[in-house]
C-alpha positions in Angstrom: -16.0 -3.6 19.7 -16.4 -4.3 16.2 -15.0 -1.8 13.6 -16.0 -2.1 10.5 -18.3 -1.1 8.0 -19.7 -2.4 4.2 -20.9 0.1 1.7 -21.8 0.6 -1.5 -22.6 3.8 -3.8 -24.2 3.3 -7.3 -24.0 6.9 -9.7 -24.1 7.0 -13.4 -20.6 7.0 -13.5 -19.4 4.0 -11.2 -20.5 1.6 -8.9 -18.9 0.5 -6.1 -18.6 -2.1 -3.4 -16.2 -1.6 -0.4 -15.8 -2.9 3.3 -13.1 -2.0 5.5 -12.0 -3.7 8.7 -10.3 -0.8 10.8 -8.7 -3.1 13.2 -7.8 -6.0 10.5 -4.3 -7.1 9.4 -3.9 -5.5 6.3 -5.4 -8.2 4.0 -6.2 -6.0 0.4 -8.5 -7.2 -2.3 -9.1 -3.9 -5.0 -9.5 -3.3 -8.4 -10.5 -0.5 -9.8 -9.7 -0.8 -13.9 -6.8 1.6 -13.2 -3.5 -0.7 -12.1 -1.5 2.3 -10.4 -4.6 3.4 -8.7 -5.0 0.1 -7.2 -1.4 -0.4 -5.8 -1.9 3.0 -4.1 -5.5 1.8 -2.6 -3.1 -1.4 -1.4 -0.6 0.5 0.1 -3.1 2.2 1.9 -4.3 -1.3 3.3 -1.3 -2.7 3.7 0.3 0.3 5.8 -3.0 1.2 7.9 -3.7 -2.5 8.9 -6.8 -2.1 7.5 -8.5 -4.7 6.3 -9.7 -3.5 2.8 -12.1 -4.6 -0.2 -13.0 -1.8 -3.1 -14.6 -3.3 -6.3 -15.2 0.1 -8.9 -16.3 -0.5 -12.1 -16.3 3.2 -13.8 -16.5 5.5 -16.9 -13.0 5.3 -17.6 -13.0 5.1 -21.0 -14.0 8.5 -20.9 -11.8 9.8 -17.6 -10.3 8.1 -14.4 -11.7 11.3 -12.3 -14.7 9.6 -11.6 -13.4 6.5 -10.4 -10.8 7.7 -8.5 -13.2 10.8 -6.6 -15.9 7.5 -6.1 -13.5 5.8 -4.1 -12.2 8.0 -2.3 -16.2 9.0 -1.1 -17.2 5.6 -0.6 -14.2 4.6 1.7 -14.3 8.2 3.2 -17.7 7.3 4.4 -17.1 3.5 5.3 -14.2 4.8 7.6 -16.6 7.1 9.6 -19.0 4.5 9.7 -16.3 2.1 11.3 -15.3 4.0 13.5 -18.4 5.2 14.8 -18.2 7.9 18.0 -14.3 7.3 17.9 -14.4 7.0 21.6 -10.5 6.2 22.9 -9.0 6.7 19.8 -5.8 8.5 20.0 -7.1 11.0 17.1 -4.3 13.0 16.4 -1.1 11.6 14.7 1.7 12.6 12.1 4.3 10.5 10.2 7.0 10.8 8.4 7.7 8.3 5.4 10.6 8.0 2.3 10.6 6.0 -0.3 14.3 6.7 -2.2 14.6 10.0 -2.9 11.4 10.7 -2.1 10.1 11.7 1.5 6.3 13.2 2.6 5.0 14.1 5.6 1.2 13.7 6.9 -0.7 15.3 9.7 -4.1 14.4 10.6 -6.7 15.1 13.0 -10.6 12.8 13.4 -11.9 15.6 14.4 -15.1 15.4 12.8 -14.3 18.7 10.4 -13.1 18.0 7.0 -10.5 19.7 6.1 -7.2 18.9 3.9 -3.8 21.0 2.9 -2.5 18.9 -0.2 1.2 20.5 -1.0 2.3 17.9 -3.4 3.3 18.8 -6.9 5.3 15.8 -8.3 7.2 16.6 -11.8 3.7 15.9 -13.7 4.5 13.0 -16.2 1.4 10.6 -16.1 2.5 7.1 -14.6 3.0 4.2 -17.0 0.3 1.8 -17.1 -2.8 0.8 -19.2 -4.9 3.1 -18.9 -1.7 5.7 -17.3 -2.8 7.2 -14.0 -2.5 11.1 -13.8 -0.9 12.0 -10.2 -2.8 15.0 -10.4 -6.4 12.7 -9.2 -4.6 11.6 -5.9 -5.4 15.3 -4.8 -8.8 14.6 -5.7 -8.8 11.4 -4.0 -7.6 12.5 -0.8 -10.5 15.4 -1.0 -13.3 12.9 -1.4 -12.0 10.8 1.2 -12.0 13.7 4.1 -14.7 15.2 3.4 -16.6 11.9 3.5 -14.7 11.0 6.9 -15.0 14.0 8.7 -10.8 14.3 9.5 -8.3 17.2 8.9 -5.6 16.0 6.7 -2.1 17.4 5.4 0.0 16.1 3.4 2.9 17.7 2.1 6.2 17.0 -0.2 9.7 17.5 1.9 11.3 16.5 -1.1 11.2 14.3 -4.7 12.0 13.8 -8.0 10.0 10.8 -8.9 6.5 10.7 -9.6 5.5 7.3 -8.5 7.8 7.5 -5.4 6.3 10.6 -4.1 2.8 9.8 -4.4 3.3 5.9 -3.2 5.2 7.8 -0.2 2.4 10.1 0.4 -0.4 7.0 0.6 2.0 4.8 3.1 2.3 8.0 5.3 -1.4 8.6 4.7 -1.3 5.3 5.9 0.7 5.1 8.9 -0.6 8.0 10.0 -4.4 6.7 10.1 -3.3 3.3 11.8 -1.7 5.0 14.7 -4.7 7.6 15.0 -7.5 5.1 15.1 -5.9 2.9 18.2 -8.2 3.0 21.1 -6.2 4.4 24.0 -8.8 4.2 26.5 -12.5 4.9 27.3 -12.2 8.9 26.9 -13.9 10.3 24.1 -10.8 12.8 23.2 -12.4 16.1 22.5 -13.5 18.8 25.0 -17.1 19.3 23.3 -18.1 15.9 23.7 -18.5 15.1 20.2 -15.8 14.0 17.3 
């Protein structure tokens, strides 16, 4: 079984190319124009064991919003491609993951109803960088990419003080969290309608 999916979504605002290998190595290529973004779209990779590849180019000279919602569509939709009827997959899972002083836990269900609970309020400061990366777009991130993939997804802060460490905490837990949920178990389709 092959799991993976290419896709591509062209607005006035951005266009993007993106494929995603669900049962890769964690082999990233991404750029985005926004530096901080990209780390977090690697970490994402990296952590999942997904094999990734997001090219954006975007209006964001005017905003990053765009860019970073875009994304988080395209590879929301990619991810349901790839995994298609999810038959065996484990579905549920939840993790746990620190970075310093920093720790944040995610829940998540591919249970084919988008839903997410985002209770992360880092201290606010933008992120250095050129362009700097407003934390505040990772909410709008995560959004795009549920409702695109169809999965229930919390995330929320235990406990920070530093920006960048609690929102690169929340995308390797994001992370984890989605490896360990995608692994085929067996042959069941995990659901008692018959459907995910």
């Amino acid at each position: 079984m092959t799991r993976e999916a290419k896709h591509r979504r062209t607005t006035k605002e951005t266009e993007i190319d993106l494929s995603i290998d669900v049962d890769g190595s964690g082999q990233v290529e991404v750029s985005t124009g926004l530096p901080f973004f990209d780390h977090m779209i690697a970490q994402l990779g990296k952590h999942s064991r997904f094999d990734l590849t997001v090219r954006c180019e975007g209006d964001i000279d005017i905003d990053a919003h765009h860019t970073v919602e875009d994304v988080g569509i395209a590879l929301g939709e990619a991810f349901a491609e790839a995994l298609g009827d999810k038959k065996g997959v484990r579905r549920f899972a939840s993790m746990t993951v620190p970075l310093d002083e920093a720790a944040v836990e995610v829940v998540l269900d591919l249970s084919g109803r988008p839903f997410l609970h985002y209770d992360i309020d880092p201290p606010g400061e933008k992120i250095l960088g050129d362009p700097p990366f407003d934390p505040q777009l990772c909410e709008e991130f995560w959004r795009a990419f549920v409702m695109a993939a169809g999965i229930t997804l919390h995330l929320v802060l235990i406990r920070g003080r530093n920006t960048h460490h609690i929102i690169e905490a929340s995308f390797k837990a994001a992370a984890r969290a989605l490896y360990d949920a995608v692994v085929v178990a067996d042959e069941v389709l995990p659901s008692t309608k018959g459907v995910l």
